[in-house]
DSSP file (Angstrom, degrees, kcal/mol; ACC not computed):
  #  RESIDUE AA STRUCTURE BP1 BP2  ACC     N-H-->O    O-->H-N    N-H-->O    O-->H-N    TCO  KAPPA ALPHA  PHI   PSI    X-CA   Y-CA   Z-CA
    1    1 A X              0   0    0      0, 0.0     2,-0.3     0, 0.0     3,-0.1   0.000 360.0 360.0 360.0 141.8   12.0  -19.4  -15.7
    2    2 A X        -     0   0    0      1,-0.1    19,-0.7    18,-0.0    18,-0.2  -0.260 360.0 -80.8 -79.3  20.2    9.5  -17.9  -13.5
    3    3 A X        -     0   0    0     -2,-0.3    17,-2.6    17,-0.2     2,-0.3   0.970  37.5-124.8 -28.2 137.4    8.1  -14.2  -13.9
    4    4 A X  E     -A   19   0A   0     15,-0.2     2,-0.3    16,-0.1    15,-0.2  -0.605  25.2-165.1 -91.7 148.6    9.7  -11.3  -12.8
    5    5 A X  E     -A   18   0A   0     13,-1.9    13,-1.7    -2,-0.3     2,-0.4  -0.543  19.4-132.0 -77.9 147.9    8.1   -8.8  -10.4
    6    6 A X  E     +A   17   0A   0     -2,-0.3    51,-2.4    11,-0.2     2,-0.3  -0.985  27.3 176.4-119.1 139.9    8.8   -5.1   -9.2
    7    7 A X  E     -A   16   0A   0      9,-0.9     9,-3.3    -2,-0.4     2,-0.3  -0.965  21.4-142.5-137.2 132.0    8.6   -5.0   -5.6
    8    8 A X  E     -A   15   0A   0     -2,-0.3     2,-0.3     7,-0.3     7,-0.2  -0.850  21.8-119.3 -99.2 137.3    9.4   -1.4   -4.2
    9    9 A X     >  -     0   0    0      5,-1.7     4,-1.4    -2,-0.3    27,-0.1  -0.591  14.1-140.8 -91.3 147.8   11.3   -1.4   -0.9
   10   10 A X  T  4 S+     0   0    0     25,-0.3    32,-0.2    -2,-0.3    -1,-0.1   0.405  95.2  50.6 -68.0   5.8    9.5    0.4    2.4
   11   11 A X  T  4 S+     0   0    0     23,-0.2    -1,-0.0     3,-0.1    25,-0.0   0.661 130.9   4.3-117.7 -65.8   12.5    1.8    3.6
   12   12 A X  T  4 S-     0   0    0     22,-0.1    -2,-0.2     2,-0.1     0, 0.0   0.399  87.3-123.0-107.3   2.1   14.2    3.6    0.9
   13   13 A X     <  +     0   0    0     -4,-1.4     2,-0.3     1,-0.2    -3,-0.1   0.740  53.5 164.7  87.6  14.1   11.5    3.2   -2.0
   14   14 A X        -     0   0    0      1,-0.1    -5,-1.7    -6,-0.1     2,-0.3  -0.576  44.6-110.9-100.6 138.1   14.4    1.5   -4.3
   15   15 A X  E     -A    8   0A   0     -2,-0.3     2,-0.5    -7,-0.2    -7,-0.3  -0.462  37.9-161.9 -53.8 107.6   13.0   -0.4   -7.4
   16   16 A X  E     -A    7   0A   0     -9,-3.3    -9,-0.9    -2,-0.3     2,-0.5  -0.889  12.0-160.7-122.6 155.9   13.6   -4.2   -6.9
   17   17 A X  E     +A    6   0A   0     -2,-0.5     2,-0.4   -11,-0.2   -11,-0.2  -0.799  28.0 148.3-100.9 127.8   13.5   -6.8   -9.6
   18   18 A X  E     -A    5   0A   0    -13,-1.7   -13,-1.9    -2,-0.5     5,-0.1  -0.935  53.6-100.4-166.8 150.8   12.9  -10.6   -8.2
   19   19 A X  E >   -A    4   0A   0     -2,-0.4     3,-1.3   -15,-0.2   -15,-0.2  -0.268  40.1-121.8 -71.7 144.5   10.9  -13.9  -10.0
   20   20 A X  T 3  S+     0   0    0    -17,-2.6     3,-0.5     1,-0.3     4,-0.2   0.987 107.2  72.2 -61.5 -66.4    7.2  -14.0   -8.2
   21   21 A X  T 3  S+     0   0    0    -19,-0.7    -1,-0.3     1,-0.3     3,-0.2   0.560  94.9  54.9 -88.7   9.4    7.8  -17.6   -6.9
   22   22 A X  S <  S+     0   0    0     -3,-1.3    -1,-0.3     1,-0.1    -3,-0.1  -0.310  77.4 104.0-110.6  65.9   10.4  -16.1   -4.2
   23   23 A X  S  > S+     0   0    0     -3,-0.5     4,-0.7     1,-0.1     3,-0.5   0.752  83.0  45.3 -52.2 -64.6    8.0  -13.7   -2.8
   24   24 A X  T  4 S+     0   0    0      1,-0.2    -1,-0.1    -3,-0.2    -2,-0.1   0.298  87.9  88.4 -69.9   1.2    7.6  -15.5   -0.2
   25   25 A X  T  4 S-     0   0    0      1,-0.1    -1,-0.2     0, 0.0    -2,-0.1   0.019 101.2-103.5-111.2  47.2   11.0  -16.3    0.5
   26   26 A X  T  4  -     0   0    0     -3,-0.5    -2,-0.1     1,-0.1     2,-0.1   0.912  52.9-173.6  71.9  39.6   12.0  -13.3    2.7
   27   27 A X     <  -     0   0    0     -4,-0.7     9,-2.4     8,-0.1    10,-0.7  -0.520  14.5-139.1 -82.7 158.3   14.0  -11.4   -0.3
   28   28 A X        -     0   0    0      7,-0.3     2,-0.3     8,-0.1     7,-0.2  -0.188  24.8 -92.4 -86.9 154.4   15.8   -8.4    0.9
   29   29 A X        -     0   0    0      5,-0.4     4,-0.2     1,-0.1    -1,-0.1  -0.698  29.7-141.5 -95.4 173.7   16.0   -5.0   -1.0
   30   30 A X  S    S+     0   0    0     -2,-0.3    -1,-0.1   -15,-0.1   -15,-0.1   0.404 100.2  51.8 -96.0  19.8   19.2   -4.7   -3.3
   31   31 A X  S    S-     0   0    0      3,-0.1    -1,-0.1   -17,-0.1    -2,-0.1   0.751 133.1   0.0-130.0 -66.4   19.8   -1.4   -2.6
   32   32 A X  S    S-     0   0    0      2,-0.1    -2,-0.1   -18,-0.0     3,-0.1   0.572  89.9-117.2 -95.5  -8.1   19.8   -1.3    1.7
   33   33 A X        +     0   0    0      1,-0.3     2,-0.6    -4,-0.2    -3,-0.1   0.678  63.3 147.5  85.8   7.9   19.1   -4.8    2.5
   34   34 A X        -     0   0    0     -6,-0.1    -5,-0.4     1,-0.1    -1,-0.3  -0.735  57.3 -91.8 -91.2 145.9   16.1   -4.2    4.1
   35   35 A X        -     0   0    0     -2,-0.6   -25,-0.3    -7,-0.2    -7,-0.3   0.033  29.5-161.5 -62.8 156.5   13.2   -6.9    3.9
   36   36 A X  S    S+     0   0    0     -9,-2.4     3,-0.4   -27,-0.1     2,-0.3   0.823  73.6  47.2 -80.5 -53.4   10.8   -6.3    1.1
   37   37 A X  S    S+     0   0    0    -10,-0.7    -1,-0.1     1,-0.2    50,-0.1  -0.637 115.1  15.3 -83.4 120.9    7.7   -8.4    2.3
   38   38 A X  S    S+     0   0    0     -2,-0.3    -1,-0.2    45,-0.1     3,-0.1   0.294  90.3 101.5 110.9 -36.8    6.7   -7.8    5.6
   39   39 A X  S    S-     0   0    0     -3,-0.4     2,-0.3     1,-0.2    -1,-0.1   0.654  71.9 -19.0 -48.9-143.2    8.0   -5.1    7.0
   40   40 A X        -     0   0    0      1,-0.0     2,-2.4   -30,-0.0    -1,-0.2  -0.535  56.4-121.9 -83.7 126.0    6.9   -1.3    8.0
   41   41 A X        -     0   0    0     -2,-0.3    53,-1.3    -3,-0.1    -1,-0.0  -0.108  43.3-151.6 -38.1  38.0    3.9    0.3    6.1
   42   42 A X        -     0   0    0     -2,-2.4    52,-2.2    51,-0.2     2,-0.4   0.232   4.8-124.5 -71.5 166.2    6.0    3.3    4.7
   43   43 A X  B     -b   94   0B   0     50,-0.2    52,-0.2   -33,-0.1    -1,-0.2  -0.899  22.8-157.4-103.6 136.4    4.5    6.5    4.0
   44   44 A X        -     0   0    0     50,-1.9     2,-0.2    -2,-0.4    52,-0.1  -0.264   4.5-157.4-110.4-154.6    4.8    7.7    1.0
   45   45 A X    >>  -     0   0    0     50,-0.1     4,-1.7    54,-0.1     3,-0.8  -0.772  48.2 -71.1 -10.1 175.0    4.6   11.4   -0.3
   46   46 A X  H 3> S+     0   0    0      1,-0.3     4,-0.8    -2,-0.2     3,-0.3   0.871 130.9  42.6 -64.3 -52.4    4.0   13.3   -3.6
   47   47 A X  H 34 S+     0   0    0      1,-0.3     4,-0.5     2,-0.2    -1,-0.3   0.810 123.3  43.8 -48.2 -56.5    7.6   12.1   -5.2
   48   48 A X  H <4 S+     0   0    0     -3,-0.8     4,-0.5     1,-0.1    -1,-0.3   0.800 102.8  57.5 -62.3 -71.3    7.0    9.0   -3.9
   49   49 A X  H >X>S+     0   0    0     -4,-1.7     3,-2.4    -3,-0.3     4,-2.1   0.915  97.5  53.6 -66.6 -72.0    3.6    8.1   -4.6
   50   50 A X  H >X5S+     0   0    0     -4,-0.8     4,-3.3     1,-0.3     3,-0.6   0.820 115.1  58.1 -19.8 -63.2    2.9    8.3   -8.9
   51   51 A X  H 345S+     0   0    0     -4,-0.5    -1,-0.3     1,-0.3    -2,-0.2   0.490 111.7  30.2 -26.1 -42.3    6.2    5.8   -8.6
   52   52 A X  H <45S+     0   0    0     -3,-2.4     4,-0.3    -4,-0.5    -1,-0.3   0.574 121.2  47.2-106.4 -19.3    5.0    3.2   -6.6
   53   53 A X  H <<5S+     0   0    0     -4,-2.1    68,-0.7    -3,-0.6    69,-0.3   0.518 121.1  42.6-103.0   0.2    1.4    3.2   -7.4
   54   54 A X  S  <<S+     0   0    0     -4,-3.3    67,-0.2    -5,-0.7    -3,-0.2   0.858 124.1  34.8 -81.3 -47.9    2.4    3.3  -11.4
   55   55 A X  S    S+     0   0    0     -5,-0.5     2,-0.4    -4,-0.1    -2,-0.1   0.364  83.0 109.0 -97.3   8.0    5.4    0.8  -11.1
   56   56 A X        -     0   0    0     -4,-0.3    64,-0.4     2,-0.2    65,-0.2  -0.761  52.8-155.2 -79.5 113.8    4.6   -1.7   -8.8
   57   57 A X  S    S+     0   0    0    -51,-2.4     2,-0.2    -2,-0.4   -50,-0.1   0.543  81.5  71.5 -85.1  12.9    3.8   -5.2  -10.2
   58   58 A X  S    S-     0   0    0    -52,-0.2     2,-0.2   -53,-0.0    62,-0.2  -0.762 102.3 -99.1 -96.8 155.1    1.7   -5.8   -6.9
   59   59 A X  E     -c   90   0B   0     30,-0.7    32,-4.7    -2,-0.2     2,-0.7  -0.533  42.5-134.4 -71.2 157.9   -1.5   -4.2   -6.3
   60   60 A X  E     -cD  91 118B   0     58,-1.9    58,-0.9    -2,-0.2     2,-0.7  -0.920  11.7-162.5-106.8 105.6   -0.8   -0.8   -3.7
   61   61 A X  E     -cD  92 117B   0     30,-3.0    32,-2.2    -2,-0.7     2,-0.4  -0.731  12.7-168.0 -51.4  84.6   -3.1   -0.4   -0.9
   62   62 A X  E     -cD  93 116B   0     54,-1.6    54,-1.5    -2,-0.7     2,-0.7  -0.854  15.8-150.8-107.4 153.5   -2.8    3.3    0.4
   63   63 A X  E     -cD  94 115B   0     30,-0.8    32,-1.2    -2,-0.4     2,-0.4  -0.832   8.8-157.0 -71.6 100.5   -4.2    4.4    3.5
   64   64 A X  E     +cD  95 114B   0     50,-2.5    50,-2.5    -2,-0.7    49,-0.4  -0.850  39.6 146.9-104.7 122.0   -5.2    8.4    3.1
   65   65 A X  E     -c   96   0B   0     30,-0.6    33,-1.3    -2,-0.4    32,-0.6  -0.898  39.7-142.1-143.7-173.9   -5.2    9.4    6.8
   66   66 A X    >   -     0   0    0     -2,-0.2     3,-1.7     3,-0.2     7,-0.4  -0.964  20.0-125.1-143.8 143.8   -4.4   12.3    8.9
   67   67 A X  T 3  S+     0   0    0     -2,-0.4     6,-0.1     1,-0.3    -1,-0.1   0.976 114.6  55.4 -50.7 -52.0   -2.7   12.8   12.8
   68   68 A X  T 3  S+     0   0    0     -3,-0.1     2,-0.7     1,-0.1    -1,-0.3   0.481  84.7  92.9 -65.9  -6.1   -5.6   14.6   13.6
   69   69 A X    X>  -     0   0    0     -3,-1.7     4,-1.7     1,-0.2     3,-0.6  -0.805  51.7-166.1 -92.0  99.5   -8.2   11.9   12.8
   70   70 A X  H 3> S+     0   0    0     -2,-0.7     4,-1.4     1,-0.4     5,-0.3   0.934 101.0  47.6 -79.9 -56.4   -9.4    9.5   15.9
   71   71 A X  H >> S+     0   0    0      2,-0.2     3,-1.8     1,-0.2     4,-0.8   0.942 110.3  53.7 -60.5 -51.8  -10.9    7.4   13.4
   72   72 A X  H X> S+     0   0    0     -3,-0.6     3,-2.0     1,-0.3     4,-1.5   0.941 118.2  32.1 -31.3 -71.9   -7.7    7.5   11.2
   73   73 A X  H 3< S+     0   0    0     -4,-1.7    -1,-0.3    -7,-0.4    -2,-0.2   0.594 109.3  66.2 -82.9   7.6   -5.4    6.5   13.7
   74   74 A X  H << S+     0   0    0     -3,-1.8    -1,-0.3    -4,-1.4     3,-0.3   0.431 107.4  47.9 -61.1 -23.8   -7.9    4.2   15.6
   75   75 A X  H <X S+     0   0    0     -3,-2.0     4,-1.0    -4,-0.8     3,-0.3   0.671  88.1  93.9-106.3 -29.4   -7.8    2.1   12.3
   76   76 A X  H  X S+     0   0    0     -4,-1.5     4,-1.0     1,-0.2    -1,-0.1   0.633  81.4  41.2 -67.7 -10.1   -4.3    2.0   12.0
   77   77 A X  H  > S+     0   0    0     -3,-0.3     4,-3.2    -4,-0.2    -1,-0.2   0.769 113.1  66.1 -84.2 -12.9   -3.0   -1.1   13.7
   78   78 A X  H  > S+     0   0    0     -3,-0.3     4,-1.7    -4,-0.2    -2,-0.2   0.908  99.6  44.6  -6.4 -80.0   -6.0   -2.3   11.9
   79   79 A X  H  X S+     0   0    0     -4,-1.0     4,-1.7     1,-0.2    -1,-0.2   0.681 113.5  55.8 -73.4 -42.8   -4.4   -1.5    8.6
   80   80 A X  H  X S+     0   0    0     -4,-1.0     4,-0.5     2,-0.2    -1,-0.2   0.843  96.3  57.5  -1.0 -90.9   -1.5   -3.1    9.9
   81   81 A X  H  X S+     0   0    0     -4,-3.2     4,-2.3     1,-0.2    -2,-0.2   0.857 109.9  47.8 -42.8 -63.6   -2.8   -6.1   10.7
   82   82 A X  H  X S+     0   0    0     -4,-1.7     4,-1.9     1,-0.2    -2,-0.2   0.865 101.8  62.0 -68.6 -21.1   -3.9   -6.5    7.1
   83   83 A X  H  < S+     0   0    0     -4,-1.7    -1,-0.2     1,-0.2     7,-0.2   0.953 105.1  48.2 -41.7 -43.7   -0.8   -5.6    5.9
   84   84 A X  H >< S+     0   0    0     -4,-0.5     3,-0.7     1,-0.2    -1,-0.2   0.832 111.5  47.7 -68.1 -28.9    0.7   -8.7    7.7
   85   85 A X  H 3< S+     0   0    0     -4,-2.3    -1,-0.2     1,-0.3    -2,-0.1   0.821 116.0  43.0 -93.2 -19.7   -1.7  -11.0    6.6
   86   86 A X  T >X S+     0   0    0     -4,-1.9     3,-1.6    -5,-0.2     4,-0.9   0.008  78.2 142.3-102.1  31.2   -1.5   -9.9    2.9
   87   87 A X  T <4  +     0   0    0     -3,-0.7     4,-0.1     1,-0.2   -50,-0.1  -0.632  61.1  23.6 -92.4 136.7    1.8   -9.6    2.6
   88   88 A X  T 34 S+     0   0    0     -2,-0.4    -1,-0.2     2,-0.3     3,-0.1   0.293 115.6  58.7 104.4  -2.6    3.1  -10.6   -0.4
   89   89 A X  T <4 S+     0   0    0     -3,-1.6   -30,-0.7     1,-0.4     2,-0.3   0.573 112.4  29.7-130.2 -19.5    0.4  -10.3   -2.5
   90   90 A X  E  <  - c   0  59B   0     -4,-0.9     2,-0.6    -7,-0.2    -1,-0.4  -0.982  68.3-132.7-158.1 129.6   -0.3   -6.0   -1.8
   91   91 A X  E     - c   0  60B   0    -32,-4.7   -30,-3.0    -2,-0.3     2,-0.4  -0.893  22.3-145.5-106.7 149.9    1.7   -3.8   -1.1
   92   92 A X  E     + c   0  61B   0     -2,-0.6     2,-0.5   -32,-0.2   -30,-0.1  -0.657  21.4 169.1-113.7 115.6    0.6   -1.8    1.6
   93   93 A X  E     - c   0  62B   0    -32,-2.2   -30,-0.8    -2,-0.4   -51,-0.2  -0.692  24.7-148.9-150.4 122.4    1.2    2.7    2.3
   94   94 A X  E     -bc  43  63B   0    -52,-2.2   -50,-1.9   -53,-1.3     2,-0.4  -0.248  15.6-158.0 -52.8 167.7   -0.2    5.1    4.6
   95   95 A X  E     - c   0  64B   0    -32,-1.2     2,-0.7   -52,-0.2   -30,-0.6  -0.636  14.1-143.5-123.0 161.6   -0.3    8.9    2.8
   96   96 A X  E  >  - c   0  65B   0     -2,-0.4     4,-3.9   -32,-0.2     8,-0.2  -0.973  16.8-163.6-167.1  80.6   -0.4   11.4    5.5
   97   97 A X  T  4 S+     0   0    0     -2,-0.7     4,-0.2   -32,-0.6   -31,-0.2   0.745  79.5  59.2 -95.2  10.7   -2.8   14.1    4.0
   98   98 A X  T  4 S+     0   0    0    -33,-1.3     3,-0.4     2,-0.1    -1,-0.2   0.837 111.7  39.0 -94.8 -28.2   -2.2   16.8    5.9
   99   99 A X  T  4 S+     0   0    0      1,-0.2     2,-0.3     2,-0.1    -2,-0.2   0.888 128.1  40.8 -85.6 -39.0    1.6   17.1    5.0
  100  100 A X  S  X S+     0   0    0     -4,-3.9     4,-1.8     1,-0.2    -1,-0.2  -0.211  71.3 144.1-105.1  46.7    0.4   16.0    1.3
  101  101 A X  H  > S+     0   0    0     -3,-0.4     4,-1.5    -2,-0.3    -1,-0.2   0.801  77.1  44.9 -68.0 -50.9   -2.8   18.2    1.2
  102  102 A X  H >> S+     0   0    0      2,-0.2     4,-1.1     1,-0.2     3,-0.7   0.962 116.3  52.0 -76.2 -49.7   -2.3   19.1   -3.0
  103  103 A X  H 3> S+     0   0    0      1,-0.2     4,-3.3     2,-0.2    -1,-0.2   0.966 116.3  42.4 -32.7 -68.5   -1.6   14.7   -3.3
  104  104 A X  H 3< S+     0   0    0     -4,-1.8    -1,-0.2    -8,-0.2    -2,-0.2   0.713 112.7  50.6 -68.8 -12.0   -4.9   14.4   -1.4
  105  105 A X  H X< S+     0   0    0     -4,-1.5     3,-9.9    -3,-0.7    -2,-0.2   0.918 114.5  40.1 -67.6 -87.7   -6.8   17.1   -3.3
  106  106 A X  H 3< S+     0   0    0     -4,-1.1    -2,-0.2     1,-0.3    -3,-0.1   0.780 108.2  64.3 -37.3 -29.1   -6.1   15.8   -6.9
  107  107 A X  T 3< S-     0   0    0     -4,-3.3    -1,-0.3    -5,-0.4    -2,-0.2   0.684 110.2-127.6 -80.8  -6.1   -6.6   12.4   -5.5
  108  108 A X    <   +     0   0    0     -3,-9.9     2,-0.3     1,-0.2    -3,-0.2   0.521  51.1 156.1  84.0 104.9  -10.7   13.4   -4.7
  109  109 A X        +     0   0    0     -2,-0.1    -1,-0.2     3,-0.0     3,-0.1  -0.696   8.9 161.5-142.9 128.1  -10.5   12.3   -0.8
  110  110 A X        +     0   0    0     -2,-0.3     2,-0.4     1,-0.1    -5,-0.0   0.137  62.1  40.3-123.5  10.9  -13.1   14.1    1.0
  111  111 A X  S    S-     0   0    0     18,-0.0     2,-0.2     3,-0.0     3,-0.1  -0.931  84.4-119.8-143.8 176.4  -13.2   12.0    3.8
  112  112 A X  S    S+     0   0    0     -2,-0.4     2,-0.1     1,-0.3    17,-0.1  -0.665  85.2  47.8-134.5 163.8  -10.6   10.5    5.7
  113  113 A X  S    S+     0   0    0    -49,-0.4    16,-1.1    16,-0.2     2,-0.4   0.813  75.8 143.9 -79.3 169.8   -9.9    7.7    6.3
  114  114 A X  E     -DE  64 128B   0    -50,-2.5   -50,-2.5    14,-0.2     2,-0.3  -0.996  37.3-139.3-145.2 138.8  -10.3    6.6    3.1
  115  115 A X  E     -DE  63 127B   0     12,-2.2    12,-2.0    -2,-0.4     2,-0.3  -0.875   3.8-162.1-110.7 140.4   -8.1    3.5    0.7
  116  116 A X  E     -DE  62 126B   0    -54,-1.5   -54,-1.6    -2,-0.3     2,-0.4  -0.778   7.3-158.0-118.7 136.7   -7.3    3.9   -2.4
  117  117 A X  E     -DE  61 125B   0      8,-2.0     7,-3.3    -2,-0.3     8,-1.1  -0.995  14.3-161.5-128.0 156.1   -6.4    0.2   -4.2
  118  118 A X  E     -D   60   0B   0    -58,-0.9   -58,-1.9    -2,-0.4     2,-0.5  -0.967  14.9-175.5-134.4 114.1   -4.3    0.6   -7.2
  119  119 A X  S    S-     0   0    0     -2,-0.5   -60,-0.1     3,-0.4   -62,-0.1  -0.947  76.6 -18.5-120.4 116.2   -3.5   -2.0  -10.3
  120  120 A X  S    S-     0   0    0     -2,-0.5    -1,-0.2   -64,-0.4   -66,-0.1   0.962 129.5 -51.7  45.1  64.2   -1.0   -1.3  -13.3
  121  121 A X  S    S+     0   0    0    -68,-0.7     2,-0.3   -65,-0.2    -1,-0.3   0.872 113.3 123.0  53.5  38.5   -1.2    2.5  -12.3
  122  122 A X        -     0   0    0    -69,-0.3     2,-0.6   -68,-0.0    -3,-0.4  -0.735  67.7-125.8-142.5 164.1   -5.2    2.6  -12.4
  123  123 A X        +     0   0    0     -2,-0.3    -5,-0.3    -5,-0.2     3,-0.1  -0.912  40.0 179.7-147.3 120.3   -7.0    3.7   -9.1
  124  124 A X        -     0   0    0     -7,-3.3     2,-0.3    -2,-0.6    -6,-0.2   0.720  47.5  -6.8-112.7 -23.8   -9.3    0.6   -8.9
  125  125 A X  E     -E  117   0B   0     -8,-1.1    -8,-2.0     2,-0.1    -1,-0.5  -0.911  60.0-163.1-159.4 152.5  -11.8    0.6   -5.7
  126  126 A X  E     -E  116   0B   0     -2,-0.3     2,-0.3   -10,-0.2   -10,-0.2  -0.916   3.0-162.8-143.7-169.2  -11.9    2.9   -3.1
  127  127 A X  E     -E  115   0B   0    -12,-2.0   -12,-2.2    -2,-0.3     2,-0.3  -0.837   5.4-158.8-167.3 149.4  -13.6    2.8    0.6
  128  128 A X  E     +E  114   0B   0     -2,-0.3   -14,-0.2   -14,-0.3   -15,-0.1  -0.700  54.3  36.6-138.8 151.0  -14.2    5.5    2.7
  129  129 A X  S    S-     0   0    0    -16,-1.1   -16,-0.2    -2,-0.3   -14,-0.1   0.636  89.1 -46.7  75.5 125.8  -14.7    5.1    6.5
  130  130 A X        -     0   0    0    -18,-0.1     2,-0.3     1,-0.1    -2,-0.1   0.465  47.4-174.3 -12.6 156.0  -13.1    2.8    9.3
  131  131 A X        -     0   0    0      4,-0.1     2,-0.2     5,-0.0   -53,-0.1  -0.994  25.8-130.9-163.5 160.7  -12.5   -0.8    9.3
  132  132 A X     >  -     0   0    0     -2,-0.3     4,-2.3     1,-0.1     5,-0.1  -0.493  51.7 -93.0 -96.4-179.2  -11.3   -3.4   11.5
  133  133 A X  H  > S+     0   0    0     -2,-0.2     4,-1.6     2,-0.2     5,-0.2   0.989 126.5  52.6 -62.2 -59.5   -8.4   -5.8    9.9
  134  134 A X  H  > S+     0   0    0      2,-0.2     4,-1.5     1,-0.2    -1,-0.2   0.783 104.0  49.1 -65.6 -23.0  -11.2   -8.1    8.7
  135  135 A X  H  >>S+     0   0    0      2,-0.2     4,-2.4     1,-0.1     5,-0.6   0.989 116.3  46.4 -57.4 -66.4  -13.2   -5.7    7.1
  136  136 A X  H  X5S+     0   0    0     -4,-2.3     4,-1.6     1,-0.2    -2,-0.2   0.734 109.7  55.5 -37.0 -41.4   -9.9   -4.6    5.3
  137  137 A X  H  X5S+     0   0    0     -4,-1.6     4,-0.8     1,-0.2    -1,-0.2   0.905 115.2  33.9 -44.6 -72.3   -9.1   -8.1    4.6
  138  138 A X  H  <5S+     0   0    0     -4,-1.5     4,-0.4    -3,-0.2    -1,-0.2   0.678 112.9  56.3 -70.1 -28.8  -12.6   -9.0    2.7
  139  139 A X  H  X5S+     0   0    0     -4,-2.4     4,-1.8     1,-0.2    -1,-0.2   0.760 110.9  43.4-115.4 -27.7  -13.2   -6.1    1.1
  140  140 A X  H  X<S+     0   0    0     -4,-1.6     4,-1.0    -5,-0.6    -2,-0.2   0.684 110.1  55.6 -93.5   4.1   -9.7   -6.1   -0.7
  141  141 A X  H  X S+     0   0    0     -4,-0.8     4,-1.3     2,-0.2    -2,-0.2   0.566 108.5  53.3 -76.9 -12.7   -9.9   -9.7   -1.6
  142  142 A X  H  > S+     0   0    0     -4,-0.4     4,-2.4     2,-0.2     5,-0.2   0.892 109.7  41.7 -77.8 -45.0  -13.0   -8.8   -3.2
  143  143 A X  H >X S+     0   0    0     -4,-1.8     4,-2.5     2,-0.2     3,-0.7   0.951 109.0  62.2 -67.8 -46.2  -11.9   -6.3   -5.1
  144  144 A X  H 3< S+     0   0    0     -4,-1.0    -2,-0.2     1,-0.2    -1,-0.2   0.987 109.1  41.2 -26.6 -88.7   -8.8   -8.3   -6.0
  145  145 A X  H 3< S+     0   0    0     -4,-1.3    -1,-0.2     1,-0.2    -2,-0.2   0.805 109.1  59.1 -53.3 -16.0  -10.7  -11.0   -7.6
  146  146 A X  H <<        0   0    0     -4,-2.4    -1,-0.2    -3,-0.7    -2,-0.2   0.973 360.0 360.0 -65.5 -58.0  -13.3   -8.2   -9.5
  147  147 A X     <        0   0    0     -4,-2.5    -1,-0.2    -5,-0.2    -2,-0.2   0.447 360.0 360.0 -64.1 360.0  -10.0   -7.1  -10.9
């Protein structure tokens, strides 16, 4: 029997349980039926956030941005991009720190944008400053394999 995963869905944040070797096979969440892998970036917020970067058996990528930041949202199809390409392997979330100002405080981010990567609840790497999708790409595969 294969090992199970926790995969958190991007639309409604519902806990899903599912064996690693069908990651890849397009599973659904059990709770709205929306895809796990592959989908929308959600964003998460304070309720949100402990949850998904504590309980997730994938590592969590979040994006700490702001509306107001031209680099921020210049990066985001960016962020996207990498989503798409690592999907399945990271799960991928924006934070929105101007609506989650006390999140982004406690978390240290003094600069926007700035990613946070997260393993088995643990704050692992961070990077500060734009990126294209290939920067993102390399610089969390590195850190993936340091981990």
């Amino acid at each position: 029997m294969s090992d199970m995963i926790h995969v958190f869905c991007p639309a409604c944040f519902a806990p899903n349980r599912l064996p690693e070797a069908r990651i890849d096979a397009g599973p659904r969440c059990g709770a709205c039926k929306n895809a796990l892998i592959g989908g929308v970036v959600p964003n998460l917020n304070a309720k949100y956030f402990a949850k998904i970067t504590q309980g997730s058996s994938l590592p969590v990528l979040v994006d700490c941005w702001a509306p107001w930041c031209g680099p921020c949202t210049a990066m985001a199809p960016a962020f996207e991009q990498a989503a798409q390409a690592l999907q399945g392997q990271v799960y991928f979330a924006k934070l929105n720190t101007e609506e989650e100002q006390m999140l982004g405080q406690s978390l240290g981010i003094r600069s926007i944008p700035t990613l946070l990567l997260f393993a088995r609840g643990k704050e692992v790497a961070r990077q500060a400053g734009a990126m294209s999708a290939e920067q993102i790409t390399s610089w969390l595969k590195v850190q993936l394999q340091n981990g």
